[in-house]
C-alpha positions in Angstrom: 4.4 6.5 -8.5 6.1 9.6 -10.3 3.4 9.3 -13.3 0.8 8.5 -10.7 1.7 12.0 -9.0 1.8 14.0 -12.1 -1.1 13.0 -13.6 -3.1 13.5 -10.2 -1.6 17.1 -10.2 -3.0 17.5 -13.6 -6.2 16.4 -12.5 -6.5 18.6 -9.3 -5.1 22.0 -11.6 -8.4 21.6 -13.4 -9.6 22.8 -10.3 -12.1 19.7 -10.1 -10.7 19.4 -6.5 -11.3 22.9 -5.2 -9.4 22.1 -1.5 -6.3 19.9 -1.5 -4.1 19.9 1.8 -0.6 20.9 -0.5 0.5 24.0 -1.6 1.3 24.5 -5.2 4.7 24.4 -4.7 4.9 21.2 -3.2 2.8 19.7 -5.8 5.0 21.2 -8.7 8.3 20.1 -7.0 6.6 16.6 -5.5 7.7 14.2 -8.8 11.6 15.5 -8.8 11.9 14.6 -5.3 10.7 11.1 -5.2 13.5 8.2 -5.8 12.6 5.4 -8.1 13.9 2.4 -5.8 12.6 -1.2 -6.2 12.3 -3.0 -3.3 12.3 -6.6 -3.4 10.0 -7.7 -1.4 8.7 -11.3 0.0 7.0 -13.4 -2.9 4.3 -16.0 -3.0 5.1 -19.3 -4.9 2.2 -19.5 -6.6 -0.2 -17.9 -9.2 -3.3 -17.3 -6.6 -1.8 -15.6 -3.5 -1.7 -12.4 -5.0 -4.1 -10.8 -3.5 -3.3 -11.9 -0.3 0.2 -10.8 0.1 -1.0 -7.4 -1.7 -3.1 -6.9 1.9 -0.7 -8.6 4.2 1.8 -5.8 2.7 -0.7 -3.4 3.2 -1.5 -4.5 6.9 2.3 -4.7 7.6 3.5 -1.6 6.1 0.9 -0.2 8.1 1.6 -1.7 11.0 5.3 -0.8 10.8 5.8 2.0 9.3 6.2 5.3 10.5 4.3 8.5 9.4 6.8 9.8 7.1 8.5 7.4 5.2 12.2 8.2 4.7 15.3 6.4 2.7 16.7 5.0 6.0 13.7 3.3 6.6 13.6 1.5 3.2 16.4 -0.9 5.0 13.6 -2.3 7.2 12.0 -4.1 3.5 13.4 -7.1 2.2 13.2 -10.8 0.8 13.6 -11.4 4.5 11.0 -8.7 5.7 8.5 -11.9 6.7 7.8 -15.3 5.6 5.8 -15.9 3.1 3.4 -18.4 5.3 2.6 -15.1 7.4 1.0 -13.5 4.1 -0.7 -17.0 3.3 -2.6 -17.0 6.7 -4.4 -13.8 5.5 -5.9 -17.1 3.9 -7.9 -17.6 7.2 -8.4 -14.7 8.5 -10.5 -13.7 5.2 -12.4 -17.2 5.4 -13.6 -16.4 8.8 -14.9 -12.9 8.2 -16.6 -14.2 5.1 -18.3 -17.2 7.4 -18.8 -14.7 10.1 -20.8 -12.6 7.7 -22.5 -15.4 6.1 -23.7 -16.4 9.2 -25.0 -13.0 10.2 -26.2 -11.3 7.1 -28.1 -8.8 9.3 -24.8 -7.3 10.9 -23.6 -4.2 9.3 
């Protein structure tokens, strides 16, 4: 996330991005301030359900988490933080948008 931050500020000092919601300041000071932590997080138990516990973290964390993410709320992820059937039922839920699509191509 650190390198992801510089570079970005890099990219937006070339004044590419002419409005940016941060002042300069923030950006310059942003990379010091962020903690490394890993966060182990539920795992599926195969190769192929990636993706879908990559959007049922997505889903959750926004679900769950508030608007500013601070260290005290990192206690709230975990091995435990669901069960991994919960992520593989995103399984579903993607099979019946794509059938509901196929069977209405029509519908934006």
């Amino acid at each position: 996330m650190k390198k992801f931050l510089i570079e970005e500020w890099k990219f937006l000092r070339q004044g590419v991005v002419a409005d940016y919601p941060f002042a300069d300041k923030i950006w310059e000071n942003l990379p010091q301030r962020i903690d490394d932590n890993i966060i182990p997080v539920p795992q599926q138990g195969n190769d192929y359900d990636c993706g879908l516990f990559v959007l049922f973290f997505m889903e959750r964390f926004i679900a769950e988490v508030h608007e500013r993410l601070k260290k005290k709320d990192l206690t709230m992820f975990g091995r435990k933080w669901f069960k991994p059937e919960e992520a593989s039922r995103m399984r579903r839920i993607i099979r019946d948008i794509l059938e509901e699509k196929f069977k209405n191509p029509s519908d934006k």
